[in-house]
NUVOLUM-146188 format. One record per residue (C-alpha): residue in one letter; y negated, x, z negated; residue number from 1. Coordinates in nm, 3 decimals. Each point is the difference from the previous one (the first is absolute). Layout:
! NUVOLUM-146188
FIDO,A,Y,X,Z,NUM
...
! end
This chain:
! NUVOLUM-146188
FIDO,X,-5.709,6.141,-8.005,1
FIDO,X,-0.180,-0.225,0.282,2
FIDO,X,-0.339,0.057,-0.014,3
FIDO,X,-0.194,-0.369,0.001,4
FIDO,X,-0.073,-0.122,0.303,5
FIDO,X,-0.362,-0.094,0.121,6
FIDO,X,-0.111,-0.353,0.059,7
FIDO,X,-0.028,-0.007,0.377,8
FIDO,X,-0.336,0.006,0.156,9
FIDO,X,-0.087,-0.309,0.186,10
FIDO,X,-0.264,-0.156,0.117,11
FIDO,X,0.010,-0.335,-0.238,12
FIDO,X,0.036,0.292,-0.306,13
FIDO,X,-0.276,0.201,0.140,14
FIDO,X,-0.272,-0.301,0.057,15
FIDO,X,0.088,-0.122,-0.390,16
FIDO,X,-0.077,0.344,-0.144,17
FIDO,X,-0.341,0.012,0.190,18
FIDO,X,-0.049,-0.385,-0.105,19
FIDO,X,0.091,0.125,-0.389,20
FIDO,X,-0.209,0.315,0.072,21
FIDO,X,-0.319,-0.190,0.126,22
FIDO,X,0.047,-0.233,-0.267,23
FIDO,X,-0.073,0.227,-0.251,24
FIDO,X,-0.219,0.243,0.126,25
FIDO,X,-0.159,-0.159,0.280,26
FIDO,X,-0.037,0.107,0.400,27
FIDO,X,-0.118,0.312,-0.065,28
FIDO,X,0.289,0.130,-0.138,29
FIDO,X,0.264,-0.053,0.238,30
FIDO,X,0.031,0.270,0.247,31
FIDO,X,0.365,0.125,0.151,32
FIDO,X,0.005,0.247,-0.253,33
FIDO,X,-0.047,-0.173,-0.282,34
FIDO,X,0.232,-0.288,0.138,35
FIDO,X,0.279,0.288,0.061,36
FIDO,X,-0.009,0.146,-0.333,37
FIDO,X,0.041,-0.381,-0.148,38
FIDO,X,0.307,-0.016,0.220,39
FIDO,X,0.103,0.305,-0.077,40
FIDO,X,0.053,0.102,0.367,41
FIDO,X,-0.192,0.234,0.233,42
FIDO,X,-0.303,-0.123,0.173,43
FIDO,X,0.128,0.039,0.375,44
FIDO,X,0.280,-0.221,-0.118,45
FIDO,X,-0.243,-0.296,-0.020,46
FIDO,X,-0.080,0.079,0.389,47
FIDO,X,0.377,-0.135,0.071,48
FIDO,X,-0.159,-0.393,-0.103,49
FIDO,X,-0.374,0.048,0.076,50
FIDO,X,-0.243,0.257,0.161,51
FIDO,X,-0.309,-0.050,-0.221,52
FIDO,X,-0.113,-0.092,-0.323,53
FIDO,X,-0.171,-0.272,0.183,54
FIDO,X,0.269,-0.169,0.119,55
FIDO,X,0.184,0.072,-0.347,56
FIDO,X,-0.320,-0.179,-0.117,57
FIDO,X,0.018,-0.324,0.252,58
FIDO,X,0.351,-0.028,-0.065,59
FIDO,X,-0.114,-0.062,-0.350,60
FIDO,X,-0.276,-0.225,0.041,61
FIDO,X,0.300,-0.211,0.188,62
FIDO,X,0.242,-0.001,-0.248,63
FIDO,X,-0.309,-0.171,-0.228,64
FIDO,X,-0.049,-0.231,0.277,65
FIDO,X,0.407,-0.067,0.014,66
FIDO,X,-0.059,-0.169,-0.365,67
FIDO,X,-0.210,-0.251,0.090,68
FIDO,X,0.169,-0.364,0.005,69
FIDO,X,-0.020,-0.155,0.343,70
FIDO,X,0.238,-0.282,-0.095,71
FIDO,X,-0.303,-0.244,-0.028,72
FIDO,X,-0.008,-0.001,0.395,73
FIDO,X,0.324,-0.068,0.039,74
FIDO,X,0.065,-0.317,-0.215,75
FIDO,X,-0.157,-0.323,0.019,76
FIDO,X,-0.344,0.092,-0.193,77
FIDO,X,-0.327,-0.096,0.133,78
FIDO,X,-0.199,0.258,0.128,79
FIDO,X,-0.264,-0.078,-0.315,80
FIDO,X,0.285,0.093,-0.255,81
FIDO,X,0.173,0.253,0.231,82
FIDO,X,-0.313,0.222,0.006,83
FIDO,X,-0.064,-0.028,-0.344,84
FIDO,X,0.358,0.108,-0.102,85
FIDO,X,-0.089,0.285,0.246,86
FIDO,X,-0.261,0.110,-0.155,87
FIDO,X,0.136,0.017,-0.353,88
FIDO,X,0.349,0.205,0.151,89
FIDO,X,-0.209,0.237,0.206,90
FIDO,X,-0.266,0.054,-0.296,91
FIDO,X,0.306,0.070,-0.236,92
FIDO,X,0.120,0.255,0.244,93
FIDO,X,-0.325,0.176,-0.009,94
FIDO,X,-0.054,0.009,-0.334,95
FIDO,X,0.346,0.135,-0.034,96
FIDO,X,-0.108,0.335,0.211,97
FIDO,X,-0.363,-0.007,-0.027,98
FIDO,X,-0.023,0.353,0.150,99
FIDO,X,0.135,-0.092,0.323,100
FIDO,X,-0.296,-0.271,0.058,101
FIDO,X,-0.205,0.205,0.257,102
FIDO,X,0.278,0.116,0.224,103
FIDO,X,0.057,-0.369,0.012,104
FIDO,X,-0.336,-0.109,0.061,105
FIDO,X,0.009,0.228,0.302,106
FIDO,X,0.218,-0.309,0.148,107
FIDO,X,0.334,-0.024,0.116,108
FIDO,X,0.001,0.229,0.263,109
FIDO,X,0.390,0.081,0.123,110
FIDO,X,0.155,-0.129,-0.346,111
FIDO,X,0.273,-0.241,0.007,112
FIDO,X,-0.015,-0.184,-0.296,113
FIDO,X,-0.398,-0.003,0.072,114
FIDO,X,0.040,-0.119,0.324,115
FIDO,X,0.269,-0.264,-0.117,116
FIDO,X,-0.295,-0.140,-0.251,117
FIDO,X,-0.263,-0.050,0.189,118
FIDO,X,0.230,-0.171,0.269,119
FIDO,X,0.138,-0.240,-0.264,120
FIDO,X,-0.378,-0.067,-0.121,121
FIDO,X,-0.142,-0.091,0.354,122
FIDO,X,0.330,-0.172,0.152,123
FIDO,X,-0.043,-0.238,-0.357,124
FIDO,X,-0.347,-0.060,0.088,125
FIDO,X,0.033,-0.092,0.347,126
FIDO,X,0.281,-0.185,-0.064,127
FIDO,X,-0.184,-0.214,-0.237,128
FIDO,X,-0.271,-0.067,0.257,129
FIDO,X,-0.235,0.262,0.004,130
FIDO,X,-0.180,0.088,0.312,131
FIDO,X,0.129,0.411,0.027,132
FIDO,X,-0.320,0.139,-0.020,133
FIDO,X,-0.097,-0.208,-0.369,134
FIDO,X,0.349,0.193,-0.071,135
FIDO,X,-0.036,0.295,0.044,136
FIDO,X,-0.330,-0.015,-0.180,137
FIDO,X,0.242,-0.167,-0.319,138
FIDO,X,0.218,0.300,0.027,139
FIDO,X,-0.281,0.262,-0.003,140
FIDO,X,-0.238,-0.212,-0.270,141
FIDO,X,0.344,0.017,-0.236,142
FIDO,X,0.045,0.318,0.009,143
FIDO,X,-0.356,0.087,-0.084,144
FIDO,X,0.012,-0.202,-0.311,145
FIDO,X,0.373,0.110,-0.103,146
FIDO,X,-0.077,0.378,0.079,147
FIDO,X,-0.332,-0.023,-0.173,148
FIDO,X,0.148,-0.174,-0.334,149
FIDO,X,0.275,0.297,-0.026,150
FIDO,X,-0.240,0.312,0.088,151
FIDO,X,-0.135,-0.021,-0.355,152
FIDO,X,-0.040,-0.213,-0.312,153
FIDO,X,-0.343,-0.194,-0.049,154
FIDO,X,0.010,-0.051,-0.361,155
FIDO,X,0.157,0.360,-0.082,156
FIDO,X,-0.320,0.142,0.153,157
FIDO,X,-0.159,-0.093,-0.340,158
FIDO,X,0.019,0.304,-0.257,159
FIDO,X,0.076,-0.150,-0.363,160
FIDO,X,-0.290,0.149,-0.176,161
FIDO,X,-0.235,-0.293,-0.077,162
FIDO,X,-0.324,0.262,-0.033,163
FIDO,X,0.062,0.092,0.352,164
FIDO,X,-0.185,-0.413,0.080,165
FIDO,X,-0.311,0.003,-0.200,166
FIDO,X,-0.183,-0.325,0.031,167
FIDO,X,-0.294,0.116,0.093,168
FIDO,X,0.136,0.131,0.311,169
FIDO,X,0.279,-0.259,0.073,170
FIDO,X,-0.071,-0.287,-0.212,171
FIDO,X,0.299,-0.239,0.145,172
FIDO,X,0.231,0.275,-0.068,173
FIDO,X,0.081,-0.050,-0.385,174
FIDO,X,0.377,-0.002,0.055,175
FIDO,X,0.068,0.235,0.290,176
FIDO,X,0.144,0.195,-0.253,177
FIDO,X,0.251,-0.197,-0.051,178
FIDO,X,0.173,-0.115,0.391,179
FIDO,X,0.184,0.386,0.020,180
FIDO,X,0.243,-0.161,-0.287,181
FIDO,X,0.013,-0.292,0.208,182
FIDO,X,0.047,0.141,0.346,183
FIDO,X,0.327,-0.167,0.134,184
FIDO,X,-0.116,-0.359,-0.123,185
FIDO,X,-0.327,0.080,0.166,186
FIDO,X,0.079,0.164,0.308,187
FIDO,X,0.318,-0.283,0.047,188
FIDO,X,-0.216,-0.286,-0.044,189
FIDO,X,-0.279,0.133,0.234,190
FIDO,X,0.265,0.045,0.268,191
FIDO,X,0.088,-0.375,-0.044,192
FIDO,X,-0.391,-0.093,-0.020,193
FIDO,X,-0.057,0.149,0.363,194
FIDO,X,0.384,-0.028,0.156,195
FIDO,X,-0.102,-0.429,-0.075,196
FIDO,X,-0.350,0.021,0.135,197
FIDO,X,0.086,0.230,0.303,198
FIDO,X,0.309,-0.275,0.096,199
FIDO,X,-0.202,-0.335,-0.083,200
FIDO,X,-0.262,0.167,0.265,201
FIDO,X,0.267,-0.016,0.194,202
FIDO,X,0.146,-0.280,-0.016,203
FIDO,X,-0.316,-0.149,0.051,204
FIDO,X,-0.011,0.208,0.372,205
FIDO,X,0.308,-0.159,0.058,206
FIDO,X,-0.063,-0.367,-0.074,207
FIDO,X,-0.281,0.090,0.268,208
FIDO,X,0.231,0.137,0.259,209
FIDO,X,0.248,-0.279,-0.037,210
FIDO,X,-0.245,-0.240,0.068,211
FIDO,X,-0.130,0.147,0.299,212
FIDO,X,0.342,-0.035,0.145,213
! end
């Protein structure tokens, strides 16, 4: 009788089982080993697609990136509702793989799909009559707020245990107790309280630069 036959290695199959991996258990548990035994290969067969765990690890961070919707920059959207679409895809994404935030944050780097979204993010914004310094300072300032928003959860920060807020030491937090039960309604609609402040700001820098013209 045959005996089955392995899945072949390849590189796509060997950056979704670290993805999976990291997903679970976080960065500190992916190292070639680990990753090999998940395969169920040998770990100098993972040298034939990549010769570190770092690149394993960028390769990755850039299939999160490749997630991202960048179909707002190609259609006939404003830049106003372009970048706000942005945001929400690219938050989703990171929220998705939470883990993988700080090899992200690091910046693109070499990464394709990395590369391709911060292209599509300036060339929008110049396009739309931004001096190129203003943005690139758009590009950076939204990825601050996007990558800060998905490194952790403001309202799950809040144990449930309403003794743990006595009044006489934090007497305007009565119901703190309560926002971990509420996190994703919380955290969702604090996103959309700063995403609309952070873009009427701008648009505000950009009825200025318009009229200077």
């Amino acid at each position: 009788m045959a005996r089955p036959r392995k899945p072949l290695l390849s590189t796509d199959r060997i950056v979704e089982t670290a993805r999976e991996l990291v997903d679970a258990e976080g960065l500190a548990a992916l190292s070639t080993r680990r990753l090999a035994a998940q395969l169920g290969v040998s770990g100098p067969s993972l040298y034939n697609h990549f010769r570190t765990k770092d690149e394993i690890l960028e390769a990755v961070a850039d299939s999160v990136s490749s997630l991202v919707d960048l179909s707002m920059f190609e259609d006939a959207r404003d830049w106003r509702t372009a970048l706000h679409d942005w945001a929400v895809s690219y938050r989703a994404a990171l929220r998705a793989h939470p883990n993988i935030v700080p090899v992200l944050a690091r910046g693109p780097g070499r990464r394709p799909a990395a590369l391709r979204l911060a292209d599509a993010v300036y060339g929008a914004m110049v396009e739309a009559g931004w001096p190129p310094a203003q943005a690139t300072s758009i590009g950076a300032l939204m990825r601050y707020f996007i990558m800060g928003s998905a490194l952790g959860s403001f309202a799950g920060g809040f144990v449930d245990d309403a003794g743990a807020y006595d009044p006489a030491d934090y007497p305007h937090l009565g119901q703190a107790h309560l926002l971990a039960e509420k996190q994703e309604k919380i955290d969702e609609r604090a996103f959309e309280t700063g995403l609309t402040a952070l873009l009427d700001g701008l648009a505000g820098q950009y009825e200025q630069v318009r009229s200077a013209e």
